[in-house]
C-alpha positions in Angstrom: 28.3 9.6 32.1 26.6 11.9 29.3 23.6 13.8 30.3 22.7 13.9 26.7 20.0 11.6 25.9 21.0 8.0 23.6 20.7 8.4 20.2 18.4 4.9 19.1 17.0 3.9 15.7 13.9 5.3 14.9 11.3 2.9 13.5 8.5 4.6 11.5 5.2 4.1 9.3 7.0 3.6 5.6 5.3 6.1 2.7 5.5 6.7 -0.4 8.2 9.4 0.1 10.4 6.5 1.2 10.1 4.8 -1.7 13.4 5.7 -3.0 15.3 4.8 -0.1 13.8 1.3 0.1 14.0 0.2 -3.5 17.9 1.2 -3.7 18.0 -1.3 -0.7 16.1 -3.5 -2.3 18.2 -3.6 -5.7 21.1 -4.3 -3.6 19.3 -7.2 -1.6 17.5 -9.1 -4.2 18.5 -10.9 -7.3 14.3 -9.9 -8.2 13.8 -7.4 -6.8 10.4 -6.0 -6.3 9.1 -2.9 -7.8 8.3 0.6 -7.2 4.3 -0.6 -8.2 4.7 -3.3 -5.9 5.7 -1.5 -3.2 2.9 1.2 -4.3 0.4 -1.2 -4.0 1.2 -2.5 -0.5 1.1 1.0 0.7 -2.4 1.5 -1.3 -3.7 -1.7 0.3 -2.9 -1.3 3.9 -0.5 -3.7 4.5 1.8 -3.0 7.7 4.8 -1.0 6.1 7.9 0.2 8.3 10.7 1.7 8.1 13.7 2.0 10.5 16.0 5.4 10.4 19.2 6.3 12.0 19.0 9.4 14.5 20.3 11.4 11.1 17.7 10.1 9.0 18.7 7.8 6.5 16.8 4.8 5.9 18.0 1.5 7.5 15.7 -1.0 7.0 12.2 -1.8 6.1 9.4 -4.8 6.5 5.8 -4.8 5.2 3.5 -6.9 6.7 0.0 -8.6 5.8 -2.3 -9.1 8.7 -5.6 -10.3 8.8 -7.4 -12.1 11.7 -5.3 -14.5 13.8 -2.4 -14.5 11.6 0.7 -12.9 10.2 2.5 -13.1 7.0 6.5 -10.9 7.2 6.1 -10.3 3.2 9.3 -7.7 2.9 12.6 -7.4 5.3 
């Protein structure tokens, strides 16, 4: 047994200096994908935005949220 500690995924408020990262995801993932305004705007607005990281740093995954009360709506993954 290691006495180092486990390496885990690191999820993370997503910001503008993600963007890059996300929409090369996003080109890959969507036939439409959505764009860097878009994603702007979300930020801009308030909605939840996330990102997940590996333990070196690159960017995994993201989600963006809208939230308002009593309800949920996943609007990015």
């Amino acid at each position: 047994m290691s006495a180092q500690p486990l390496e885990l995924w690191q999820v993370q408020p997503m910001h503008s200096a993600h963007l890059p990262q996300v929409l090369e995801i996003e080109r890959r993932a969507y036939p439409f994908p959505w764009t860097e305004g878009i994603f702007n705007d979300c930020l801009k607005v308030g909605h939840s935005a996330w990102v997940v990281c590996s333990p070196a740093g690159d960017l995994l995954a993201y989600a963006l949220l809208s939230m308002t009360v009593g309800e949920a709506h996943l609007l990015k993954y």
